[in-house]
DRENDO-1510 file (C-alpha; in Angstrom, 1 decimal, always signed):
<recs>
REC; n; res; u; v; w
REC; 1; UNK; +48.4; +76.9; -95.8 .
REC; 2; UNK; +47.7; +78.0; -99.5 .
REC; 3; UNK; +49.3; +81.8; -98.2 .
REC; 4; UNK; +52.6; +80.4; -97.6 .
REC; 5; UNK; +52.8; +78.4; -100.9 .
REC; 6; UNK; +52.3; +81.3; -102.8 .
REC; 7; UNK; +54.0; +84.1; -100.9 .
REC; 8; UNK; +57.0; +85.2; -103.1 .
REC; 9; UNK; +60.4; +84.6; -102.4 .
REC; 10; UNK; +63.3; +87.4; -101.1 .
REC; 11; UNK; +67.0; +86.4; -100.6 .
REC; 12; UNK; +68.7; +88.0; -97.3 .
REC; 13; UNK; +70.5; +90.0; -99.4 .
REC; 14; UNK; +68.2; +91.7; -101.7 .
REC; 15; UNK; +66.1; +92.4; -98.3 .
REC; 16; UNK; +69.5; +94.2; -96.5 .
REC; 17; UNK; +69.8; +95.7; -100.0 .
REC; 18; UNK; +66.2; +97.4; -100.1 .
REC; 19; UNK; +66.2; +98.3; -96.2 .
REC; 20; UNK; +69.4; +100.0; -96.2 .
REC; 21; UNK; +68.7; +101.8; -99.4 .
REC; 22; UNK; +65.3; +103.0; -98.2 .
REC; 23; UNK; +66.6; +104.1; -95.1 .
REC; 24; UNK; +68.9; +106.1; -97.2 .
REC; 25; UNK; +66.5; +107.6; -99.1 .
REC; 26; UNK; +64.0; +108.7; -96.3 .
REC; 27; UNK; +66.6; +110.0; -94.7 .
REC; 28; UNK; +67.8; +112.1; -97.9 .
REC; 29; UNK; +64.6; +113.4; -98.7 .
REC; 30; UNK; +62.7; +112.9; -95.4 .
REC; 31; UNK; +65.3; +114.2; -92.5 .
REC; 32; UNK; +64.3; +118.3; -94.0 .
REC; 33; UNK; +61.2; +117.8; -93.3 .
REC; 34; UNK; +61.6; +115.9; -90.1 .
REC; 35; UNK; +64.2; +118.7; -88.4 .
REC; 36; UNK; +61.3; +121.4; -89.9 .
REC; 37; UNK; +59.1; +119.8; -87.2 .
REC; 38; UNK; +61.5; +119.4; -84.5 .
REC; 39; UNK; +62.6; +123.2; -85.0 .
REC; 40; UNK; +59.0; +124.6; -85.2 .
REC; 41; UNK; +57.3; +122.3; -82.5 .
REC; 42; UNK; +55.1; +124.8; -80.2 .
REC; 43; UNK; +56.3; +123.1; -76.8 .
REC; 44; UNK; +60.2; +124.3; -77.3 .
REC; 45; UNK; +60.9; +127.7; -75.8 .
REC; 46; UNK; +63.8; +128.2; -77.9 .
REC; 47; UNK; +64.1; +126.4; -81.6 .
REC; 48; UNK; +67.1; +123.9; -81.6 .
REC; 49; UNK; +67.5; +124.7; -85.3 .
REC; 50; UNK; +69.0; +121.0; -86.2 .
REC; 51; UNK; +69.8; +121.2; -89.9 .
REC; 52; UNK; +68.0; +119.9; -92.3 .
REC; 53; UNK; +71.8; +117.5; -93.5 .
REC; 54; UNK; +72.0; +116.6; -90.2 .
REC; 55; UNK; +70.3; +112.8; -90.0 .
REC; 56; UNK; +73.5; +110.8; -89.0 .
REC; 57; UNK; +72.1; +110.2; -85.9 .
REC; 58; UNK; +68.9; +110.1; -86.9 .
REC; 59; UNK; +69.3; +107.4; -88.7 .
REC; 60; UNK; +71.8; +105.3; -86.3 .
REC; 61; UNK; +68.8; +105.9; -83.5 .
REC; 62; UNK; +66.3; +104.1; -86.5 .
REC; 63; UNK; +68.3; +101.4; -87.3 .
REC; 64; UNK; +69.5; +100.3; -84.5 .
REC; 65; UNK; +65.8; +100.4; -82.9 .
REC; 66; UNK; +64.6; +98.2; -86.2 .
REC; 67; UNK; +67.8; +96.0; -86.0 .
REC; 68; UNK; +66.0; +95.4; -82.0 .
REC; 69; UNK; +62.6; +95.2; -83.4 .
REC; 70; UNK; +63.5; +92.8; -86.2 .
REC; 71; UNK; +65.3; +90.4; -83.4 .
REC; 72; UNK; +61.8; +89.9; -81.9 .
REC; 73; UNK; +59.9; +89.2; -85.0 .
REC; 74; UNK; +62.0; +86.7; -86.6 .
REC; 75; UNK; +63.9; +83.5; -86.1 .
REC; 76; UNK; +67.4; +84.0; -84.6 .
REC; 77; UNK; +69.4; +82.5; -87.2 .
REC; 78; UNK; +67.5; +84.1; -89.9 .
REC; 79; UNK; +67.6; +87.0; -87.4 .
REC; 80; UNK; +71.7; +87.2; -87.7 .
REC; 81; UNK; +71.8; +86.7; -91.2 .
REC; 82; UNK; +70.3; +89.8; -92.4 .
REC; 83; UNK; +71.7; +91.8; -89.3 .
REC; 84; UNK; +75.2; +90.7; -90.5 .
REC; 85; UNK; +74.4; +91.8; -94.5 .
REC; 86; UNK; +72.5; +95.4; -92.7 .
REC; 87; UNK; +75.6; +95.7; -90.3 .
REC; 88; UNK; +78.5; +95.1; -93.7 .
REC; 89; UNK; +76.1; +97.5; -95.9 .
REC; 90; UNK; +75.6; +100.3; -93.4 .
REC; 91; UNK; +79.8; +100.3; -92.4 .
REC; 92; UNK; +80.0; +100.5; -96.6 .
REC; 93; UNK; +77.9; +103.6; -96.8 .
REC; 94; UNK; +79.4; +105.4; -93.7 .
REC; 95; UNK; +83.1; +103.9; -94.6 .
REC; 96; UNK; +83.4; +102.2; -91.5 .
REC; 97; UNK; +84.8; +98.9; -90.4 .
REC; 98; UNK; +82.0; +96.0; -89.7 .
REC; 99; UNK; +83.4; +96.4; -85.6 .
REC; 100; UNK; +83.0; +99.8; -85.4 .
REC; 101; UNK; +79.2; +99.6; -87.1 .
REC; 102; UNK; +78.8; +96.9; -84.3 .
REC; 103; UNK; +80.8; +99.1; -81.6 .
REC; 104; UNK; +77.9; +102.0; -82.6 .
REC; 105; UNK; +75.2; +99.8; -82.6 .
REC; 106; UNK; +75.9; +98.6; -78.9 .
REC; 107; UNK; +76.4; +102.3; -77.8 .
REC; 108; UNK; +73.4; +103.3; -78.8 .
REC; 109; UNK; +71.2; +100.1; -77.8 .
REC; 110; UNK; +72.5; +100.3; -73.8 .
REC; 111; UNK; +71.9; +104.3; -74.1 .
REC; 112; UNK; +68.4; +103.6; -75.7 .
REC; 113; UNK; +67.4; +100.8; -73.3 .
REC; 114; UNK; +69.0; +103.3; -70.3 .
REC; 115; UNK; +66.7; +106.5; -71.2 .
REC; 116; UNK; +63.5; +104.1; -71.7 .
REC; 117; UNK; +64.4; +102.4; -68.4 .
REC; 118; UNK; +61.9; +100.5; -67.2 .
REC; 119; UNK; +59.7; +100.4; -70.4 .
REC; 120; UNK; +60.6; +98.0; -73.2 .
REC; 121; UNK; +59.1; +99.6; -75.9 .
REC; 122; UNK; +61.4; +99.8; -78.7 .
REC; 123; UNK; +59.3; +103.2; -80.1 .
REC; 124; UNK; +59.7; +105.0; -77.0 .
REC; 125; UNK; +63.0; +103.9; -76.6 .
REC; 126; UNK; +64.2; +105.6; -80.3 .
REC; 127; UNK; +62.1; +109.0; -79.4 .
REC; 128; UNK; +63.6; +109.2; -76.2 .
REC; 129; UNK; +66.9; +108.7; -77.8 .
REC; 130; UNK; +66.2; +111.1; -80.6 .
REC; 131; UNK; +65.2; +113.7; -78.0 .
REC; 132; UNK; +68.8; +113.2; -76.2 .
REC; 133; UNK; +70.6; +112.7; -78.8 .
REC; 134; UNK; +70.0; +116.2; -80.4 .
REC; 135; UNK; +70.0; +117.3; -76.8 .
REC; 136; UNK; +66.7; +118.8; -77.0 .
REC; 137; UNK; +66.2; +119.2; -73.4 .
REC; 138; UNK; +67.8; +122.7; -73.4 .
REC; 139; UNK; +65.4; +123.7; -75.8 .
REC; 140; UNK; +62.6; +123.2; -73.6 .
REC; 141; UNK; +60.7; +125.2; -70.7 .
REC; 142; UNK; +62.5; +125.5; -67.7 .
REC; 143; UNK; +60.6; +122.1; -66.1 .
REC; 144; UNK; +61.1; +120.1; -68.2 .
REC; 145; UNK; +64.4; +121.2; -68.7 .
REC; 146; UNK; +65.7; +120.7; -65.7 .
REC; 147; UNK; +64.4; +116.9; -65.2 .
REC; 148; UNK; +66.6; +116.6; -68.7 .
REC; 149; UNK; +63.1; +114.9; -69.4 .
REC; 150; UNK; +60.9; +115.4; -72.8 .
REC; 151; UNK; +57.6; +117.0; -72.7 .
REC; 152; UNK; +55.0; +114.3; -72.7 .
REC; 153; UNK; +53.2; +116.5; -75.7 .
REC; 154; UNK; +56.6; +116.8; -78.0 .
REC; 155; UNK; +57.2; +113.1; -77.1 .
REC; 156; UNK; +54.1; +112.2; -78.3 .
REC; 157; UNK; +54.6; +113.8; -82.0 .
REC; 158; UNK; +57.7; +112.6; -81.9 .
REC; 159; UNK; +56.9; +109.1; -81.6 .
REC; 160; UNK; +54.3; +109.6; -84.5 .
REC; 161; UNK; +57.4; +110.9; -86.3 .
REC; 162; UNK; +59.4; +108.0; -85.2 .
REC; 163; UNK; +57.0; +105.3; -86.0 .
REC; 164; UNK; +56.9; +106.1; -90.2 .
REC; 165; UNK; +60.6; +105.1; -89.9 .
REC; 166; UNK; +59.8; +101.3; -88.5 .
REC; 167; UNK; +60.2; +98.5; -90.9 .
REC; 168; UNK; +56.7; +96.7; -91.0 .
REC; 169; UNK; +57.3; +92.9; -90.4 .
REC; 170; UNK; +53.9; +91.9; -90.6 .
REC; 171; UNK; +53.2; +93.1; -93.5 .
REC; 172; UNK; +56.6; +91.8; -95.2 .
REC; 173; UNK; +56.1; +88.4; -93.5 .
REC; 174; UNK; +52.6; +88.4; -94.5 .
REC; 175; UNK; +54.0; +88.8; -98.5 .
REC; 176; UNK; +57.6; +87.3; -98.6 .
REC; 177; UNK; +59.4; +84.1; -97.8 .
REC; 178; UNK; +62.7; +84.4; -97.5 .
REC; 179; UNK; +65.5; +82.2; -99.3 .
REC; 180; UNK; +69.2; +81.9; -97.9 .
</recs>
């Protein structure tokens, strides 16, 4: 009881603020780093050579999978609220319209939920995503390149790579209370 009286408080805004901003940044000074592992990973037969600038999708696949993720971890209203600010920040940084952000974020969430089919698990879901989505499957050895399926090793690293790039909601919720 005492935790929640003393948690501090974070307006909605201010949280879409420092998610989309981080998200920014990792990309920015992470995505290098990120495509260096990608290109250089010992299960590819040929290197896909994805550019170091080249985190647009990247960074659709994450937040769209933490937009999912942060649906199941808080209340709906609350829930809508800071997907609404995220949604109106992320169209300001990419120039977009509000409906096309949304237009995006629905692509990519049936084609995430499609490649994962049947497993729910919103990790898996964004490697496998991140795998088609650079169309890595040409890169491969002739196997699995011809089920258009990731090797279970890559996939694996990949989803360690992946999993830096979720927002930790227990940890928030364990610290913050939010305010409208």
């Amino acid at each position: 009881m005492l935790k929640t009286i003393f948690k501090k408080k974070v307006n909605e805004d201010k949280l879409a603020n420092v998610l989309t901003n981080s998200m920014l940044h990792a990309m920015e000074v992470g995505f290098p780093d990120i495509s260096e592992l990608i290109n250089n990973d010992r299960d590819f037969v040929v290197k896909p050579n994805i550019s170091p600038k080249d985190y647009d999708r990247f960074m659709l696949i994450l937040f769209v999978g933490n937009l999912k993720i942060m649906e199941k971890r808080l209340e709906k209203e609350q829930s809508d609220r800071i997907k609404e600010l995220l949604i109106d920040k992320f169209s300001n940084l990419y120039e977009l319209k509000p409906s096309q952000t949304k237009e995006y974020i629905k692509s990519y969430s049936t084609f995430m939920s499609r490649v994962n089919y049947p497993s729910k698990n919103m990790l898996y879901a964004m490697s496998k995503c991140v795998f088609h989505k650079y169309n890595l499957a040409s890169y491969q050895e002739e196997y699995f390149k011809d089920m258009n399926t990731p090797n279970p090793k890559f996939l694996k690293r990949l989803n360690k790579i992946v999993e830096n790039f979720i927002w930790d909601w227990d940890y928030f919720l364990s610290k913050y209370n939010f305010v409208s």
